[in-house]
Kinemage of the C-alpha trace (Angstrom):
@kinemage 1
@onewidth
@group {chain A} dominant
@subgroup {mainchain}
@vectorlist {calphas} color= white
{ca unk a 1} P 0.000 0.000 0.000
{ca unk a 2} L 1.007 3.594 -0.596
{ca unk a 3} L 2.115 5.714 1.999
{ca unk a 4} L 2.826 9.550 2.629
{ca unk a 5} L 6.424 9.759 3.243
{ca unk a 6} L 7.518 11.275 6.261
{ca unk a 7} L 9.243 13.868 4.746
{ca unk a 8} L 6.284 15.923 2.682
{ca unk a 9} L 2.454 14.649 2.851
{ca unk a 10} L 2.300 15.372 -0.140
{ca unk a 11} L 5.274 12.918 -1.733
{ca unk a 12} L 3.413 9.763 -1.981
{ca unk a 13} L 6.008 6.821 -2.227
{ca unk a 14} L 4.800 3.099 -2.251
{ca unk a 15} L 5.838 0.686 0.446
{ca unk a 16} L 9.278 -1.834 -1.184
{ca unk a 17} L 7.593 -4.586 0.311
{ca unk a 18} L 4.892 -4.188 -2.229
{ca unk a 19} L 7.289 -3.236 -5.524
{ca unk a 20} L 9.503 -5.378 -7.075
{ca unk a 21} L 11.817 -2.520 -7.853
{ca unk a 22} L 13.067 0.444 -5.884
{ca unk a 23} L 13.404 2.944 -9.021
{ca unk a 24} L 13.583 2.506 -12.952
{ca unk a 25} L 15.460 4.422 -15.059
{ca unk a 26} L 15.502 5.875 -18.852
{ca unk a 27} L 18.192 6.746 -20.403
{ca unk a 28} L 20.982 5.754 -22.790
{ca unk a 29} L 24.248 4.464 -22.120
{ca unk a 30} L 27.422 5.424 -23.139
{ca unk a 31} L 30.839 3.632 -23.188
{ca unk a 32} L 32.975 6.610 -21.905
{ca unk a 33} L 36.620 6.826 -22.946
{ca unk a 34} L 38.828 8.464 -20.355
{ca unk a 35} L 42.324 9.395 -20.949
{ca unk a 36} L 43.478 9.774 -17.878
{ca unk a 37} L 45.769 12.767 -16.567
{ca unk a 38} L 46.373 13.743 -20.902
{ca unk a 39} L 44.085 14.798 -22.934
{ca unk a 40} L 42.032 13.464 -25.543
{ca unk a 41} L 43.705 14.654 -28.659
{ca unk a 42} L 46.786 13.317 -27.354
{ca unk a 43} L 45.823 10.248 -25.526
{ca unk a 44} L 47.532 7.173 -26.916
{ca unk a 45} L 45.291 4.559 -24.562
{ca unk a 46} L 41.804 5.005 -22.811
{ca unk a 47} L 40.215 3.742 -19.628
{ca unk a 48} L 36.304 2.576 -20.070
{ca unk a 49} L 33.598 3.420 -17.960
{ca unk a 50} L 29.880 3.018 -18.601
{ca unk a 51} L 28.180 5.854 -17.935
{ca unk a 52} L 24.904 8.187 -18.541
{ca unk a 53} L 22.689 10.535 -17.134
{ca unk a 54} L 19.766 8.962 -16.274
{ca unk a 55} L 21.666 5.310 -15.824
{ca unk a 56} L 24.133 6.762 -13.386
{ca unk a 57} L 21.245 7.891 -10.878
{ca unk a 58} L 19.963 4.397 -10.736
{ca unk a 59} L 23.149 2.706 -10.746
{ca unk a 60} L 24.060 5.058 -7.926
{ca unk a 61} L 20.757 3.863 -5.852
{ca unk a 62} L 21.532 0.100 -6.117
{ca unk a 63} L 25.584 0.256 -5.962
{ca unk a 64} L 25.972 3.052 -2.986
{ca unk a 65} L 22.130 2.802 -1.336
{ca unk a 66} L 21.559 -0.816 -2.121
{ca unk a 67} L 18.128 -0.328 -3.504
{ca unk a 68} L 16.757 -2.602 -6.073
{ca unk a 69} L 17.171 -0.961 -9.664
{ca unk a 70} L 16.641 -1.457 -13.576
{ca unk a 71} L 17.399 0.649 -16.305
{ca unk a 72} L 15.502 0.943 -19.866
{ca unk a 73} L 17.635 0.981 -22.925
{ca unk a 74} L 18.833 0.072 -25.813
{ca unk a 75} L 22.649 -0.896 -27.336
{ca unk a 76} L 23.658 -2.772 -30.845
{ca unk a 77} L 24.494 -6.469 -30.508
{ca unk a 78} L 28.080 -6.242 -31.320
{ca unk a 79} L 31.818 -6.077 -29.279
{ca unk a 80} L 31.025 -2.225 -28.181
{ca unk a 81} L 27.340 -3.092 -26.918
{ca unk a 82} L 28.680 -6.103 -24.968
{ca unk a 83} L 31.491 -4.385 -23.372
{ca unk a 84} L 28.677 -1.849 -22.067
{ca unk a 85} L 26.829 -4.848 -20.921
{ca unk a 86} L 29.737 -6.063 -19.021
{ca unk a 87} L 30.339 -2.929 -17.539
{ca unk a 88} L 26.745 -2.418 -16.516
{ca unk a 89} L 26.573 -5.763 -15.023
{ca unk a 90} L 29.178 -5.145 -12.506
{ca unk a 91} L 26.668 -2.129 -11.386
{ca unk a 92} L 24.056 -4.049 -10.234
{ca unk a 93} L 21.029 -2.888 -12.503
{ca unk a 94} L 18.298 -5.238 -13.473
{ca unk a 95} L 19.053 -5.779 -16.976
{ca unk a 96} L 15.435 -7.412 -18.322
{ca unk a 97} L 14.535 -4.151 -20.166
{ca unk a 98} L 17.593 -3.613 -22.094
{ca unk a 99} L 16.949 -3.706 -25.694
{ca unk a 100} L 18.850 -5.265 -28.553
{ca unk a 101} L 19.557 -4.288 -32.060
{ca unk a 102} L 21.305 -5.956 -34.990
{ca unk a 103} L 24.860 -4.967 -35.872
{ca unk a 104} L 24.327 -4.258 -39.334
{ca unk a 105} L 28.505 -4.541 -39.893
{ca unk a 106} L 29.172 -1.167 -39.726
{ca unk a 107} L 26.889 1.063 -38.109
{ca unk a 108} L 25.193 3.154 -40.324
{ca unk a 109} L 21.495 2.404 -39.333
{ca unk a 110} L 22.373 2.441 -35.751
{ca unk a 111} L 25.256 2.362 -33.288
{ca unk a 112} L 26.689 2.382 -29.561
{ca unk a 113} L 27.636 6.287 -28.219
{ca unk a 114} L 30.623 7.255 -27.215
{ca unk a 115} L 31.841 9.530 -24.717
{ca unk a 116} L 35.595 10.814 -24.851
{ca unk a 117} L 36.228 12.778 -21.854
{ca unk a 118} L 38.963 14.456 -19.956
{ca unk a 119} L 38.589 15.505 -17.024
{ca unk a 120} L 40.584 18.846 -16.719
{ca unk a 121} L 42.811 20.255 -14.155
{ca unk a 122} L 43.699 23.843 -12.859
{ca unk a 123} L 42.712 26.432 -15.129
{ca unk a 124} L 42.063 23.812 -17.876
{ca unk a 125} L 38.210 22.817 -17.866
{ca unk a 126} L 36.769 19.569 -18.222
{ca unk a 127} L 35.944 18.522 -22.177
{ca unk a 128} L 33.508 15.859 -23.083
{ca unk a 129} L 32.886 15.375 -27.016
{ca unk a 130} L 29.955 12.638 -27.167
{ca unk a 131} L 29.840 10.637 -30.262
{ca unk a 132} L 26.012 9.195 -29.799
{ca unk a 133} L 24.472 10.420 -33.508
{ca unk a 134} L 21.901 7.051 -34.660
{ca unk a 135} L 21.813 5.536 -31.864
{ca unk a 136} L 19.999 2.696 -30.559
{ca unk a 137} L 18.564 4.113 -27.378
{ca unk a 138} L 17.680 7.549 -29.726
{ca unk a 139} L 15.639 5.253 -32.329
{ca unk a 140} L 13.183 3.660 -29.314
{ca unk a 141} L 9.812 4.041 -30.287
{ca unk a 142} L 7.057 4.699 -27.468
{ca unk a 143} L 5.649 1.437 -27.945
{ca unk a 144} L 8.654 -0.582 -27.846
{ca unk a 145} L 8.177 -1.338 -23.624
{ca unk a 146} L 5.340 -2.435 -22.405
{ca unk a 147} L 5.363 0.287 -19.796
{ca unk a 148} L 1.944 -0.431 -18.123
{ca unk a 149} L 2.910 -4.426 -17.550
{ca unk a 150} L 6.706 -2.700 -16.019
{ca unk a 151} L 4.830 -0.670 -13.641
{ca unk a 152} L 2.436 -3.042 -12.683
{ca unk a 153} L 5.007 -4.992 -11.219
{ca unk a 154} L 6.115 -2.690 -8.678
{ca unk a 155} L 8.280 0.589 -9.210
{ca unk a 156} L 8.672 3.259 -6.508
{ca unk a 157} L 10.490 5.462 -8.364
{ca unk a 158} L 10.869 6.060 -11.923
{ca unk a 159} L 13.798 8.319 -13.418
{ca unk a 160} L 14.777 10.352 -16.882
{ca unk a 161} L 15.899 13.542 -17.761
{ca unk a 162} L 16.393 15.978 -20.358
{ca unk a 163} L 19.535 13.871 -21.697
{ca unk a 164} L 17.355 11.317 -22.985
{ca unk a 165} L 14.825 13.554 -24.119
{ca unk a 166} L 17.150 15.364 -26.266
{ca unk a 167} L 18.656 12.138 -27.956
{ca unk a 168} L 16.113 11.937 -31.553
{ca unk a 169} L 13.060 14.014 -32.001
{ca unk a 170} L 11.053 10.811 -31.241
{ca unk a 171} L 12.812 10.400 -27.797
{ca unk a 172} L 10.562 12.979 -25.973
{ca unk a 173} L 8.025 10.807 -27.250
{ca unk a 174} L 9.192 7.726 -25.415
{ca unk a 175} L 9.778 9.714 -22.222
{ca unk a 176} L 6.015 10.793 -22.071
{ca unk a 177} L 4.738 7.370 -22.328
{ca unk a 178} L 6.811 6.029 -19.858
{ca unk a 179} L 6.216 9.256 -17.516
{ca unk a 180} L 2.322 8.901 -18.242
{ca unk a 181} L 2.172 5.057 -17.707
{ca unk a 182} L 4.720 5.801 -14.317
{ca unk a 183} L 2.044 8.064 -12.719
{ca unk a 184} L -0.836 6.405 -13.260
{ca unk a 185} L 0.725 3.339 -11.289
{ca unk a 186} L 1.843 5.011 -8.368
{ca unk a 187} L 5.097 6.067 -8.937
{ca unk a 188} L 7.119 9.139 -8.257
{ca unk a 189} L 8.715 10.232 -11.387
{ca unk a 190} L 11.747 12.258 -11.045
{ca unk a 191} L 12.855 13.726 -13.876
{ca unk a 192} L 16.943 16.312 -14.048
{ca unk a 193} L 16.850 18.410 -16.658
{ca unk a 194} L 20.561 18.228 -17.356
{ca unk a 195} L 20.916 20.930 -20.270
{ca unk a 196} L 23.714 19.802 -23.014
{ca unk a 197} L 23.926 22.150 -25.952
{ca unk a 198} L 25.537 19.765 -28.484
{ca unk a 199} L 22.880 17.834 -27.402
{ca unk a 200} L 19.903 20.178 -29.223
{ca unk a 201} L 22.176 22.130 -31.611
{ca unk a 202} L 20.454 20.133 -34.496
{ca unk a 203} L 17.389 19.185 -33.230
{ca unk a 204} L 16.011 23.460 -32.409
{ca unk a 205} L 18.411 24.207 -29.824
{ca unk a 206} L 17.686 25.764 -26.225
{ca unk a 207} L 13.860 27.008 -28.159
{ca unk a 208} L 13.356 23.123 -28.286
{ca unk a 209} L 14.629 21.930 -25.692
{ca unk a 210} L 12.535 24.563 -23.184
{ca unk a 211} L 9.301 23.230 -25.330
{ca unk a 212} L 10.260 19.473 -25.005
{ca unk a 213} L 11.054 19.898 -20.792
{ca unk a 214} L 8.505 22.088 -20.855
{ca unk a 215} L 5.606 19.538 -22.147
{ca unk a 216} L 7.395 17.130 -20.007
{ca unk a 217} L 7.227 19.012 -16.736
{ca unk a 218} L 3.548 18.044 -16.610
{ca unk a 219} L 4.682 14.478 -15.309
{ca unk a 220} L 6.555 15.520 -12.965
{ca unk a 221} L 7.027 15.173 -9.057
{ca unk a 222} L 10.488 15.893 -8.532
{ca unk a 223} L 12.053 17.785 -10.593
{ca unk a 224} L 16.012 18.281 -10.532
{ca unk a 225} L 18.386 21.316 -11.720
{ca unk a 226} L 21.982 22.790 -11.381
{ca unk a 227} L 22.821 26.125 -11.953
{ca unk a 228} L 22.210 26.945 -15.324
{ca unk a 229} L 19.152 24.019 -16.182
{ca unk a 230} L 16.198 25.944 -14.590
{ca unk a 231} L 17.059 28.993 -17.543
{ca unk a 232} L 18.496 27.328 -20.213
{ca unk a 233} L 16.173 24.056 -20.237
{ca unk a 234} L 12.711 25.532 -18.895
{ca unk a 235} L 12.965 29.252 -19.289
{ca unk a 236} L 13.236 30.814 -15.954
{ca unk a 237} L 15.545 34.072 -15.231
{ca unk a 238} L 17.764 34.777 -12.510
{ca unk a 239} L 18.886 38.231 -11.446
{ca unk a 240} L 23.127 38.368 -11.228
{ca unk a 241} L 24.282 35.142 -11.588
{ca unk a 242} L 28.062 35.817 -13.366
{ca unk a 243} L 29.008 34.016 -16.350
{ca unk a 244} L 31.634 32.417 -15.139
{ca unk a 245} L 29.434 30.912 -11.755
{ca unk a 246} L 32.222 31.920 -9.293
{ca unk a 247} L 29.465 33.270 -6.975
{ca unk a 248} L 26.473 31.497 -6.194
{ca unk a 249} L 24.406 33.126 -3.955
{ca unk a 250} L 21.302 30.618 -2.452
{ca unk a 251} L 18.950 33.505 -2.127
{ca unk a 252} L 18.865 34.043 -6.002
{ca unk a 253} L 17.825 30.330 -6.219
{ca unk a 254} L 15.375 30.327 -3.745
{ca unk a 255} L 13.478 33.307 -5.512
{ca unk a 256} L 14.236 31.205 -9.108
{ca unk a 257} L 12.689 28.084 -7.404
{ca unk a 258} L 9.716 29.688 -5.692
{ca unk a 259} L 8.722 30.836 -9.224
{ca unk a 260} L 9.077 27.442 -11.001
{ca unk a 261} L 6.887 26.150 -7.876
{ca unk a 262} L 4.104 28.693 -8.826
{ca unk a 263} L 4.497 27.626 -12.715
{ca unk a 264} L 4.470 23.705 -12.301
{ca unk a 265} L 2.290 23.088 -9.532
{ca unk a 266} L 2.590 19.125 -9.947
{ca unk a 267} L 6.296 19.319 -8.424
{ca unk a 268} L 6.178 18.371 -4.730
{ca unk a 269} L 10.056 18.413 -4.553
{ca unk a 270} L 12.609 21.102 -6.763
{ca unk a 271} L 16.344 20.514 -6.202
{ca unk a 272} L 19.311 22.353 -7.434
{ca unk a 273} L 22.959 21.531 -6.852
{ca unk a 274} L 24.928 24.657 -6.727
{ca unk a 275} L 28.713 24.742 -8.172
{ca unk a 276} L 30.757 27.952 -7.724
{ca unk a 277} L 33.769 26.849 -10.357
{ca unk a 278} L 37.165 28.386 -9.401
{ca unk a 279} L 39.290 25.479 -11.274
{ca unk a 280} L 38.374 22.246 -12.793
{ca unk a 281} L 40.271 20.793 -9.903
{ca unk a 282} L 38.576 23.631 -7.197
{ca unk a 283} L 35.022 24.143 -7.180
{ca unk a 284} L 32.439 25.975 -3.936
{ca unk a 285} L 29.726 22.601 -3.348
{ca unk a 286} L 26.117 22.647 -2.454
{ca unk a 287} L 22.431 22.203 -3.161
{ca unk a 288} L 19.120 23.193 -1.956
{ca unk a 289} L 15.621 21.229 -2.026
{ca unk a 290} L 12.374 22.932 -1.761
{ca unk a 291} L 9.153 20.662 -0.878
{ca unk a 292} L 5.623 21.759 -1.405
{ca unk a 293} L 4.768 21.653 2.284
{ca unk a 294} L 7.488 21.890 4.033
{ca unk a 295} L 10.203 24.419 2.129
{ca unk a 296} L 13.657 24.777 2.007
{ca unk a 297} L 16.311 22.827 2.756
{ca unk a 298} L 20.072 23.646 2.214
{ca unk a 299} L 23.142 21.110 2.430
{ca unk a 300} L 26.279 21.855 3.960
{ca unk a 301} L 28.351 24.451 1.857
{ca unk a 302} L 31.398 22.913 0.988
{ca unk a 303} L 33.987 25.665 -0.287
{ca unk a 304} L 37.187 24.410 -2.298
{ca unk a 305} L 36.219 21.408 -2.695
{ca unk a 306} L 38.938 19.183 -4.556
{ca unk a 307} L 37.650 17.932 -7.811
{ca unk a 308} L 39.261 14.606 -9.752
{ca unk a 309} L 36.593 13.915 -12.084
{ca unk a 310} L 33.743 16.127 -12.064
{ca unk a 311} L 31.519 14.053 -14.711
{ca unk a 312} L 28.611 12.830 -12.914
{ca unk a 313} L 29.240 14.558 -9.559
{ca unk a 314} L 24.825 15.771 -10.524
{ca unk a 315} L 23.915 12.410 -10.742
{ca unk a 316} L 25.117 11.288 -7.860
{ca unk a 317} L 23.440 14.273 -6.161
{ca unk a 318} L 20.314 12.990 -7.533
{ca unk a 319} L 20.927 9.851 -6.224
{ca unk a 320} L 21.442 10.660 -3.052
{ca unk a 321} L 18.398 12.464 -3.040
{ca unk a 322} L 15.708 10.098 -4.250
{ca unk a 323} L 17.645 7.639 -1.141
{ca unk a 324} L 16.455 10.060 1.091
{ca unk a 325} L 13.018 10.896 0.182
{ca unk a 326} L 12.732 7.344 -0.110
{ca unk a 327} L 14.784 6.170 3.406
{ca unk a 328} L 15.118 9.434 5.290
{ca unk a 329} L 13.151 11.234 7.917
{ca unk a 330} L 13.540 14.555 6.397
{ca unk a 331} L 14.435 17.181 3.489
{ca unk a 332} L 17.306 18.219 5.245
{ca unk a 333} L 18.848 14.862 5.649
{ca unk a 334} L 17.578 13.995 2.162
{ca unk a 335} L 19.759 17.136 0.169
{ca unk a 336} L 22.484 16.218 2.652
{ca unk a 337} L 23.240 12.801 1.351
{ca unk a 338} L 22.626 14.371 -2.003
{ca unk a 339} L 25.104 16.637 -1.810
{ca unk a 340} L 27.810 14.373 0.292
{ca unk a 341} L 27.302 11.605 -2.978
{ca unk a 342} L 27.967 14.274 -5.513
{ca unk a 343} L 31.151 15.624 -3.515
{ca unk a 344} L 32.545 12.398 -3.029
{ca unk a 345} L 31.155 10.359 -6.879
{ca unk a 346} L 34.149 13.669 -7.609
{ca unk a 347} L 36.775 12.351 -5.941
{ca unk a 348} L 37.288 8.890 -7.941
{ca unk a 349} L 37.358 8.844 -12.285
{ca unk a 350} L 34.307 7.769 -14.098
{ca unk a 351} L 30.541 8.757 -14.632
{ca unk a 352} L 29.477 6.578 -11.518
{ca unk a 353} L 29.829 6.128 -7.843
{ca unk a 354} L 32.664 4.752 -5.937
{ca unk a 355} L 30.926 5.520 -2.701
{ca unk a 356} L 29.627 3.569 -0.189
{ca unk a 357} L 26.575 4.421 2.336
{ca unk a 358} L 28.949 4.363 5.381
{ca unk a 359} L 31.287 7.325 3.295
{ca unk a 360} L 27.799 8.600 2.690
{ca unk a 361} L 26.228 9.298 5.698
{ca unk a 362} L 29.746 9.830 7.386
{ca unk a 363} L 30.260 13.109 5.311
{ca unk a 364} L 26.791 13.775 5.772
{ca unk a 365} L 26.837 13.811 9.496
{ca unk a 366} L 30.407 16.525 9.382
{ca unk a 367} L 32.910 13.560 9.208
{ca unk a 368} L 36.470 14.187 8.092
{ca unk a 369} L 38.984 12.357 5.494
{ca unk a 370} L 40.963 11.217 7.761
{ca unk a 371} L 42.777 7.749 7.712
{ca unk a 372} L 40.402 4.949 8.647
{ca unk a 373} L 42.555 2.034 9.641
C-alpha cells in the first residue's frame, strides 16, 4: 500500500515490500573513454567506464544505497554493446529491459555512443565530445516497452531527464509514455533536466529543448536542476548570476525556485545543486531542495572542494536524493546525502559512484577524510 512519506504529505512513495523494484530508469548508455591525466587529442590509450545521465542515478541507488534498480535501454548487438553490458553488469542494474539491435557490420542504421572525456585540471576545464548520432537508445519508439505491464510490477520510483529527451526528435516521445504510464501506477517520477547544448544544436536548440522539458514538466514530481538548467532548459531568469558561476548566492535560487513552484504546480520536490567553479580541480559545493509543504532545505556548503573527475558529480546528487526521500526522515537529511554523494562520486574517475553508504552518511553527518585504519 502507498504511503505519505515522512518527509512531505504530499510525496506519496509506495511501500518496497509491495514493488519489485526500488526505481527505474531511462536513459541511454554510453561507453565513456577516459584518458586519464592527458588529454584526448593526445591520448595514446583510454580507460572505459559506462556511464549516462539517467543510468548513473539508478546505478548510484543500487551500488551506494543498495536499492533494487533497472534501467531501460537500448545498445547494438556487437563487441562495443557487450562491453557496455559487461560494464553495466558489474553495477548491479536489473538488466530485463535492455533492448537489442542488430549490428548491421558497420553502423550506419544504428550504433553504440561514445563519450571521450577528460577531465581537466587547474585552469584547464573539463571537455567531453559525445559521439552518440543514430543511436539505438535515440531510435526507441514509445511502444517498444510495455510500460503499463513494467509498472504493474512494482516501481517506486521512476527516473529520466532531459539527456534522454534530447537524444532523436522521437525520444521525448518515449519519455512521455513512460512518464504517463509511471504516474498512473503510483510512482514518483523524477525527472533532471541536465541541459547539453551539443545535445539540441540540431534538433532546435535551447527554443526546443525549453518546449520538449517544458511539455514534459507536466509528469513531474520531482524535478532536478543545477545552476544553469532551470534557464536554459525551462525558461526561468535569474537576477546576477556571473558568467563564469564563481558566486552562487542561495537567495537568487530560492526566488528562481519559488517561481518554477508557482508555474508547475505538480512538483512536490525542486532541487538544485549549486557549483561555484574556481578550477576544474577547485570548485564551492552545495544544493538546496524545496518541498511543497514543508520548504527549504540547504546542504552543507562545501567551499574548495577538490575535484578529480567532475563528470557525474549531478547524478550522484540525484541519487542521493531520491535515497532520502525514499529512506530518510527529512528534506534536510535527504539534500544532505545528495550533496555528500555528488562531492565524493568527484573524488574517484568515471561517470558513476565509488561511494559507499557508510562514506555517505559519514560526510553527511560533518565527518572528516581522515585515515580509517
Amino acid at each position: 500500500m502507498a504511503q505519505a512519506n515522512s518527509i512531505d504529505s504530499s510525496l506519496v512513495i509506495r511501500s518496497a515490500k509491495e514493488c519489485d523494484f526500488d526505481v527505474v530508469a531511462l536513459g541511454e548508455v554510453m561507453l565513456r573513454l577516459d584518458p586519464g591525466q592527458t588529454r584526448v587529442r593526445t591520448a595514446r590509450h583510454f580507460d572505459v567506464y559506462e556511464g549516462g545521465g539517467e543510468y548513473n542515478v539508478a546505478r548510484g541507488l543500487r551500488r551506494c544505497f543498495g536499492l533494487r534498480g533497472a534501467i531501460v535501454t537500448a545498445l547494438v548487438d556487437n563487441e562495443v554493446g557487450r562491453l557496455v553490458e559487461d560494464l553495466m553488469l558489474t553495477g548491479g542494474l536489473d538488466l530485463s529491459y535492455l533492448k537489442w539491435l542488430p549490428f548491421d557490420g558497420n553502423g550506419s542504421t544504428s550504433r553504440n555512443g561514445l563519450n571521450f572525456t577528460e577531465r581537466g585540471f587547474g585552469v584547464r576545464g573539463a571537455v567531453g565530445v559525445s559521439d552518440r548520432g543514430n543511436t539505438a537508445i535515440s531510435q526507441m519508439k514509445p511502444d517498444d516497452v510495455d510500460w503499463d505491464a513494467l509498472f504493474s510490477r512494482g516501481v517506486r520510483w521512476f527516473h529520466t531527464g532531459g539527456i534522454f529527451a534530447g537524444l532523436s526528435r522521437g525520444s521525448a516521445d518515449v519519455a512521455e509514455a513512460a512518464m504517463r504510464s509511471a504516474r498512473a501506477h503510483g510512482t514518483i517520477v523524477s525527472y533532471d533536466l541536465n541541459f547539453r547544448p551539443s545535445l539540441w544544436k540540431s534538433i532546435g536548440g535551447k527554443a526546443a529543448a525549453q518546449e520538449v522539458n517544458s511539455r514534459l514538466a507536466k509528469y513531474v514530481d520531482v524535478m532536478i536542476g543545477n545552476e544553469e538548467d532551470f534557464t536554459a532548459a525551462l525558461g526561468f531568469e535569474m537576477a546576477d548570476v556571473n558568467e563564469n558561476l564563481t558566486d552562487l548566492d542561495s537567495a537568487k535560487f530560492r526566488a528562481m525556485i519559488e517561481q518554477v513552484a508557482k508555474s508547475y504546480p505538480n512538483f512536490q520536490i525542486i532541487a538544485t545543486t549549486l557549483r561555484g567553479v574556481h578550477s576544474a580541480s577547485r570548485n564551492d559545493w552545495g544544493a538546496i531542495a524545496w518541498s511543497r509543504s514543508t520548504g527549504f532545505a540547504e546542504a552543507t556548503h562545501r567551499e574548495n572542494l577538490e575535484i578529480m573527475d567532475r563528470v557525474g558529480g549531478g547524478d550522484s546528487f540525484a541519487s542521493g536524493l531520491a535515497y532520502g526521500l525514499m529512506e530518510l526522515n527529512s528534506l534536510q537529511d535527504a539534500v544532505e546525502y545528495g550533496a555528500a554523494h555528488g562531492a565524493l562520486a568527484m573524488t574517484t574517475p568515471g561517470d558513476t559512484t565509488m561511494a559507499t553508504l557508510e562514506e555517505v552518511a559519514k560526510l553527511a553527518a560533518g565527518g572528516s577524510a581522515r585515515v580509517q585504519r
